[in-house]
N, CA, C and O of each residue as an XYZ file, in Angstrom:
264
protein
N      14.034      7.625     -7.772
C      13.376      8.360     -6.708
C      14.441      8.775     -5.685
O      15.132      7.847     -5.263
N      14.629      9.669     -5.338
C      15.206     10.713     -4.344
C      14.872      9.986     -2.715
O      13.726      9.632     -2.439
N      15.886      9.846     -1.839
C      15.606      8.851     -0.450
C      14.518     10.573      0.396
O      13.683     10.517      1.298
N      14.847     11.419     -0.110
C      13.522     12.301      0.696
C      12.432     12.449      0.226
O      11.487     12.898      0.876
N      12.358     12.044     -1.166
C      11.151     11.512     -1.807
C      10.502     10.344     -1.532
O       9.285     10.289     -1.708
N      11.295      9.121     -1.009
C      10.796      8.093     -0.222
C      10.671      8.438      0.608
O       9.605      7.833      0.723
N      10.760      9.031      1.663
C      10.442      8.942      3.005
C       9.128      9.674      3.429
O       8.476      9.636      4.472
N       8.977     10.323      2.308
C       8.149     11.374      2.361
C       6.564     10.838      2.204
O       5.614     11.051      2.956
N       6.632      9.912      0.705
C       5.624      9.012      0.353
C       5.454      7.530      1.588
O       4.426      6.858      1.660
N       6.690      7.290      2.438
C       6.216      6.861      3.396
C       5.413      7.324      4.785
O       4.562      6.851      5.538
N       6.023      8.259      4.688
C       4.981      9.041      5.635
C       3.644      9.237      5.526
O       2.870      9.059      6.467
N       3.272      9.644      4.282
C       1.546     10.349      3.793
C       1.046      8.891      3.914
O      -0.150      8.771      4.177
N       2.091      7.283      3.698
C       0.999      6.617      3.450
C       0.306      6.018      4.694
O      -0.754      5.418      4.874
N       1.212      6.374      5.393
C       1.420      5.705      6.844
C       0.999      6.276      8.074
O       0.254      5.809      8.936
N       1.763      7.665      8.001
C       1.561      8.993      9.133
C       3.065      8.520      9.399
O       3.693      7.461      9.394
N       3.281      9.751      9.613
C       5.442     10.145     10.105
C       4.992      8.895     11.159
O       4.623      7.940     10.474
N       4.888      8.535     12.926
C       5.103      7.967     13.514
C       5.233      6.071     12.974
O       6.128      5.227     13.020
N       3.894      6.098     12.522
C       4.048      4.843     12.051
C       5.285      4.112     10.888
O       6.008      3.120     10.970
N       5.113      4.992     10.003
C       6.340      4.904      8.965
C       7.577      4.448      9.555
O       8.252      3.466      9.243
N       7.738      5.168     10.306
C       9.154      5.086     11.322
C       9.550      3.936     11.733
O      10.611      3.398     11.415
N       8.246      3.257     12.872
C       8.392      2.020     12.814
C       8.399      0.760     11.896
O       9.113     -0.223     12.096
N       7.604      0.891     10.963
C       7.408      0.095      9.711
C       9.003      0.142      8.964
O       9.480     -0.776      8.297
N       9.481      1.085      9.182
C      10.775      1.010      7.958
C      11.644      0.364      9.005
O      12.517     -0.226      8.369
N      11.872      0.152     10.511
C      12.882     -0.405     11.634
C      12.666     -1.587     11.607
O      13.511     -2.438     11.328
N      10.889     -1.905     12.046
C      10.434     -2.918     12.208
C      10.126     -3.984     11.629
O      10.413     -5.068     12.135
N       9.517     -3.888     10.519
C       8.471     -4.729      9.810
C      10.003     -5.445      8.878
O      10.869     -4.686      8.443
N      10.073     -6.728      8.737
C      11.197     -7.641      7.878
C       9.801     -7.844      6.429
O       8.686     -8.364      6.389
N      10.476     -7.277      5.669
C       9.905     -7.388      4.117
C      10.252     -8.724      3.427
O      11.467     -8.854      3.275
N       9.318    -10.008      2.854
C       9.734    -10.792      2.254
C      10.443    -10.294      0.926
O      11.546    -10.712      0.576
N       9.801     -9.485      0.317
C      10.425     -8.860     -1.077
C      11.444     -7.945     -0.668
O      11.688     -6.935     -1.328
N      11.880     -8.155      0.085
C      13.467     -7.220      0.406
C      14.382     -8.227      0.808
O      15.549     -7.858      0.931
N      14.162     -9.215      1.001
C      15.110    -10.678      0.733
C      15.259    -10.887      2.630
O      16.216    -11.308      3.280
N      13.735    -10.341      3.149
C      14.022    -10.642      4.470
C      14.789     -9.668      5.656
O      15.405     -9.883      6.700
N      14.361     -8.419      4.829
C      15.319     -7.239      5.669
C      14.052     -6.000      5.865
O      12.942     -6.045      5.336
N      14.352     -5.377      6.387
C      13.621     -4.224      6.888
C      13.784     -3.184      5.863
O      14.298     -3.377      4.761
N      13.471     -2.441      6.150
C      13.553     -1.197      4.891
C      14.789     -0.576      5.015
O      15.657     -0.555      4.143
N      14.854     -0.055      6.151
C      16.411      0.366      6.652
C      17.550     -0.033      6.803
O      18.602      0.606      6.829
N      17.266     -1.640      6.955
C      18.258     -2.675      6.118
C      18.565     -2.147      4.834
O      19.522     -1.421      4.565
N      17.595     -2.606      3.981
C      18.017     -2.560      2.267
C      18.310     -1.792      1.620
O      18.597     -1.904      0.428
N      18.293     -0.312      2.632
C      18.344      0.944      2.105
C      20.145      1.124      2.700
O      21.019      1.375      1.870
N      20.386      1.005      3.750
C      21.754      1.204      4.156
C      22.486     -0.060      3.776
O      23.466     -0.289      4.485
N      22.241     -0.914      2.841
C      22.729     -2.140      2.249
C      22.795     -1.850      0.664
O      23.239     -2.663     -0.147
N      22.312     -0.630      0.354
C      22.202      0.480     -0.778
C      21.227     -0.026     -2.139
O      21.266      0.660     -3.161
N      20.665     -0.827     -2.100
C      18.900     -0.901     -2.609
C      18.930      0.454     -3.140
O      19.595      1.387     -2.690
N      18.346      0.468     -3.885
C      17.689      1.228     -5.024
C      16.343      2.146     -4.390
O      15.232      1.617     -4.383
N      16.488      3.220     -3.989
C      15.038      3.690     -3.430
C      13.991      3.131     -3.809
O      13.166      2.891     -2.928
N      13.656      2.724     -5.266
C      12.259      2.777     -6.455
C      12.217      0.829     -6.100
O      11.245      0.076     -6.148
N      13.494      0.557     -5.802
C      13.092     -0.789     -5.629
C      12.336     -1.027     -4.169
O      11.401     -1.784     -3.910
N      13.032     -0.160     -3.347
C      12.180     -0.708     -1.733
C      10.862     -0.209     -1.814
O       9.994     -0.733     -1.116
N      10.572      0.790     -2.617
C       9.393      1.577     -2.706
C       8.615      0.344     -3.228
O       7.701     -0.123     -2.549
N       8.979     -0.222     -4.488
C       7.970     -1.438     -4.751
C       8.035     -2.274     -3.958
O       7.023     -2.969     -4.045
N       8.825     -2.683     -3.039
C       8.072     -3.660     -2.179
C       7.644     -3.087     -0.997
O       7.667     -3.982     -0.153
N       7.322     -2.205     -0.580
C       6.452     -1.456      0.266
C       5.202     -1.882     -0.657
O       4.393     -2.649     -0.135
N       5.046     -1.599     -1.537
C       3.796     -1.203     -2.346
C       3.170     -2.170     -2.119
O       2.017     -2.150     -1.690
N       4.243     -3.822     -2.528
C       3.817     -5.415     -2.550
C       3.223     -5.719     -1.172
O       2.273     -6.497     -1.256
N       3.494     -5.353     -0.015
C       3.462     -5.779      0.987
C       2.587     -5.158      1.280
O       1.699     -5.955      1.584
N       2.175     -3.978      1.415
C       1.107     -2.764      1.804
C       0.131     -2.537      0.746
O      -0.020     -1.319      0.652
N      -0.859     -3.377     -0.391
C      -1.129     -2.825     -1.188
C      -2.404     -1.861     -1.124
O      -2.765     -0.962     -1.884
N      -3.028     -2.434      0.205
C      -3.978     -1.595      0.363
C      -3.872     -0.270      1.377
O      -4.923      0.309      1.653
N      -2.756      0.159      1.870
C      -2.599      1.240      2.601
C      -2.230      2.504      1.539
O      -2.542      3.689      1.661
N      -1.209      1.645      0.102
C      -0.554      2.896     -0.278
C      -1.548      3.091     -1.068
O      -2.235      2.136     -1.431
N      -1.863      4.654     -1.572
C      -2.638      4.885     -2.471
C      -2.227      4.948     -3.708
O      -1.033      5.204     -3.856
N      -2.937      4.772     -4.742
C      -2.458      4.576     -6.362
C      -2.083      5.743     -6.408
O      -1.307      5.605     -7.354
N      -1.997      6.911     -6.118
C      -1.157      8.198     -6.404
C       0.297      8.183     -5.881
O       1.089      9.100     -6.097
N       0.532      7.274     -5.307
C       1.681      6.937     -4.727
C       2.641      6.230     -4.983
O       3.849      6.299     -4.759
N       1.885      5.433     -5.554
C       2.419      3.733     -6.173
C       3.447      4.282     -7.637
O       4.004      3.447     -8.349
């Protein structure tokens, strides 16, 4: 997955404002305890942070997304 392809599917699932904070804010257990923007500038695998968004959020993201 393409990092503007993630960001993008974070947005729709979230709304742009919220996303924003969620990827600064929120410390992901399935990201070994890092934020999204951690694991991503720590160079994580887009498709991997995307699944643990998914793990952590399962009822926000929609199965078209997932």
């Amino acid at each position: 997955m393409r990092l503007t392809d993630f960001w993008a599917r974070l947005a729709e699932a979230f709304g742009p404002g919220y996303a924003a904070s969620i990827a600064s804010d929120q410390v992901l257990p399935e990201l070994g305890g890092r934020t999204i923007e951690q694991a991503l500038a720590a160079g994580e695998a887009t498709h991997v942070v995307w699944r643990a968004v998914v793990a952590a959020y399962p009822d926000r993201v929609p199965a078209r997304l997932r």
